[in-house]
N, C-alpha and C positions, 0 to 999 in steps of 0.2 A: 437407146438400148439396142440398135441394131448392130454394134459391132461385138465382135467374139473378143470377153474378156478371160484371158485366165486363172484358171484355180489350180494351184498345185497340189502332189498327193495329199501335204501335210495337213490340207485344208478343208474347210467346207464350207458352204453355201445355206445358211438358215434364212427362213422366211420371219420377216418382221410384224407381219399380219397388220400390218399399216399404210393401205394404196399402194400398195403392189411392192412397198418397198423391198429389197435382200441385202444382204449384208454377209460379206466375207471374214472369215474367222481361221484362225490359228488354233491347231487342236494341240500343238505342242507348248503354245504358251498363254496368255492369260486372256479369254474371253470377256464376255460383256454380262454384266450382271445384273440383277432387278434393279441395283441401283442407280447406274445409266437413267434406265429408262424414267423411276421415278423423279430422276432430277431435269429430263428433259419434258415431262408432264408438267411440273412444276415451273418449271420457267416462263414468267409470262413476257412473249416476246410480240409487240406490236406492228404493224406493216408498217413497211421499208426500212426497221430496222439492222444497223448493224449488229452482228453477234461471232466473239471468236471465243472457241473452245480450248483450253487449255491442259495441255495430256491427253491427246484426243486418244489415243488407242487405235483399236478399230476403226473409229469414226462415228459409233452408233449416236453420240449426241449432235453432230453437226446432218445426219440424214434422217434421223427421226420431226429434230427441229424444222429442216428442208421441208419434210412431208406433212408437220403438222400447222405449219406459220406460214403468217407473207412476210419473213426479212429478208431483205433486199438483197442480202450476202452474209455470209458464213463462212469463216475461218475455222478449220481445227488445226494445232501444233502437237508435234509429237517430236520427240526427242528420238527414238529408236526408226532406223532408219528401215528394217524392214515391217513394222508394224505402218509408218508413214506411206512405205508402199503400198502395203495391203489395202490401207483403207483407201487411198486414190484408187486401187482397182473398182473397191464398190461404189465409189465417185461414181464410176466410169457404168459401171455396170447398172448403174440405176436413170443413169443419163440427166446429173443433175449439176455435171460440172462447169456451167453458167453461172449457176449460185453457190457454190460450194469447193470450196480449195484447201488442200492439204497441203502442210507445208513439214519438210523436213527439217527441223530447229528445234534449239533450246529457249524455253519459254521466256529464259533471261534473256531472250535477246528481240523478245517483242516491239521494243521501245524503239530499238534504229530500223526494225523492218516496217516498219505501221506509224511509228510517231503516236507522242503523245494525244490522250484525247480523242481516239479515233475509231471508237468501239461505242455502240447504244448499252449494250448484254456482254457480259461475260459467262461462261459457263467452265465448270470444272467439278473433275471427278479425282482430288487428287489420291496420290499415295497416304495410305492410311494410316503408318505405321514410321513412329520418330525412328530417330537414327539407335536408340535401347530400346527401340520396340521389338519383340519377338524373333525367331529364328530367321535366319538371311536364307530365303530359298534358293538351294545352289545352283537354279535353271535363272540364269540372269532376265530373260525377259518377264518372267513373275516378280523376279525381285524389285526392277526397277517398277514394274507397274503399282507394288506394295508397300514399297519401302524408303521410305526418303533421301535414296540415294545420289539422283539426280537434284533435285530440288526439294527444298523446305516448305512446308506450310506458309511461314513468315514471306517467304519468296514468292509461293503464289498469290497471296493477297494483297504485296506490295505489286508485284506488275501486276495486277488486276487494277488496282488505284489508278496507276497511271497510265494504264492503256482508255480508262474509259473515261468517257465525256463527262461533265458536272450532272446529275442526278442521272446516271446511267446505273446499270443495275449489276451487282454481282451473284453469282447463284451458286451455291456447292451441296455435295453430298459428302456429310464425314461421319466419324464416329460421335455418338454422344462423350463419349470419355475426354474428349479433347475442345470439348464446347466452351471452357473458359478460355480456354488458349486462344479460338475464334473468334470469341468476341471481344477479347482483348487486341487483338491485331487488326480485326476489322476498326475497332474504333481507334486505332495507333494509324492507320492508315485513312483514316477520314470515309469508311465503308461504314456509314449507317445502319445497324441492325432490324431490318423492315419489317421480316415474315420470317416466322421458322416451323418447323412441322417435325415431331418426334414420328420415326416406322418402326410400327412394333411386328415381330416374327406373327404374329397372335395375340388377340386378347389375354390381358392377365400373364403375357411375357415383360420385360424388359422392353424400353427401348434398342434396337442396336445400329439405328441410324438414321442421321438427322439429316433436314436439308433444312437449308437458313438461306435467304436471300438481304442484300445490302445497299444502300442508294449512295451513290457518291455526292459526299457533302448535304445528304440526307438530313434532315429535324429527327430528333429525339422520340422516335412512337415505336414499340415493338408488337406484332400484331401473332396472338399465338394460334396457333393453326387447332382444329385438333386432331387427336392421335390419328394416324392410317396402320390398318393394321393386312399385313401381309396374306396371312389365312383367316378362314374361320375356324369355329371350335370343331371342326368336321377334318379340318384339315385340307380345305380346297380352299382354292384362290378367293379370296374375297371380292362381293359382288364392285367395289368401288376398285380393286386392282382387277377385275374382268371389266371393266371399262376403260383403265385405262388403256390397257391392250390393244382394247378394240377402236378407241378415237382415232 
């Protein structure tokens, strides 16, 4: 961390309030949201595992994970060439790019850069929204972050299958609304449905977003979490999302 990384105007520099970590952000296009973070709490990644992130963004799940595990290495892929950068900047600026690598690519093209098999974790935060999903935000780097533009669901859990090892683990955050779809393609794809956890806004809201984690070539057991809920009835952070913050 002793060398002078840059920030440009468009940008800023927030504090992750996790071992010193920072992390660089795009104020002009899609930042990183609770649900990042709760899917890289969630994620249980073991030491010396591998782990590659798929749509990294930013990067905030392959530096969170950095800061919160001992795997051995960490991949994020990102398709948009100046978000790819960006987040190699706070690679750089956290000084953790030994274990951590960003790569400028389309996820569909995991398979000839890495080879089959050669992943412990996968993690992913994909685009939430099908191709008749909702309005196309005309600022393209929202879009492509929101909207299944670049890739499919079906896409991401198929190179997820084939990037990872035999009982290696897949981890996502999506919408509840599209949880049949999920578990239909994880089990089309041989991703075992392991763990899931509904996050509610609040007590006595809706769900509006699940994380479900998958084994490859996994036995048949689904283990249901239970609810995390965002706030309390007060409207503050709940006492189990003020820790995770703070792990």
């Amino acid at each position: 961390m002793n060398q002078r990384i840059r920030i440009n105007d468009w940008e800023r520099l927030d504090d992750l309030q996790c071992k010193g970590l920072k992390i660089i952000q795009d104020t002009r296009g899609f930042c990183f949201g609770v649900d990042a973070v709760l899917l890289a709490n969630f994620t249980e990644v073991k030491k010396g595992n591998s782990v590659i992130d798929l749509g990294t963004g930013t990067g905030i799940i392959p530096i969170l994970i950095a800061g919160k595990t001992e795997a051995s290495h960490i991949v994020g892929i990102e398709i948009q060439e100046h978000m790819a950068e960006m987040a190699s900047r706070s690679i750089l600026l956290n000084g953790i790019q030994e274990k951590v690598k960003i790569f400028h690519e389309d996820i569909k093209n995991c398979i000839k850069l890495f080879g089959p098999s050669s992943f412990d974790v996968v993690t992913t935060n994909p685009p939430y929204m099908n191709c008749g999903g909702g309005l196309i935000n005309p600022n393209d780097f929202k879009a492509i972050s929101r909207h299944e533009i670049k890739c499919t669901l079906e896409d991401v859990i198929q190179i997820s299958s084939k990037i990872l090892k035999p009982g290696g683990k897949f981890n996502m955050v999506h919408r509840p609304e599209r949880l049949v779809d999920i578990i239909y393609l994880m089990r089309l794809y041989k991703l075992e449905p392991k763990r899931i956890r509904f996050v509610h806004p609040s007590p006595y809201k809706k769900a509006n977003l699940v994380l479900i984690e998958g084994a490859k070539n996994g036995n048949p057991q689904l283990k249901m979490m239970p609810p995390l809920y965002v706030y309390n009835e007060h409207g503050e952070y709940s006492e189990e999302i003020h820790k995770i913050y703070k792990s």
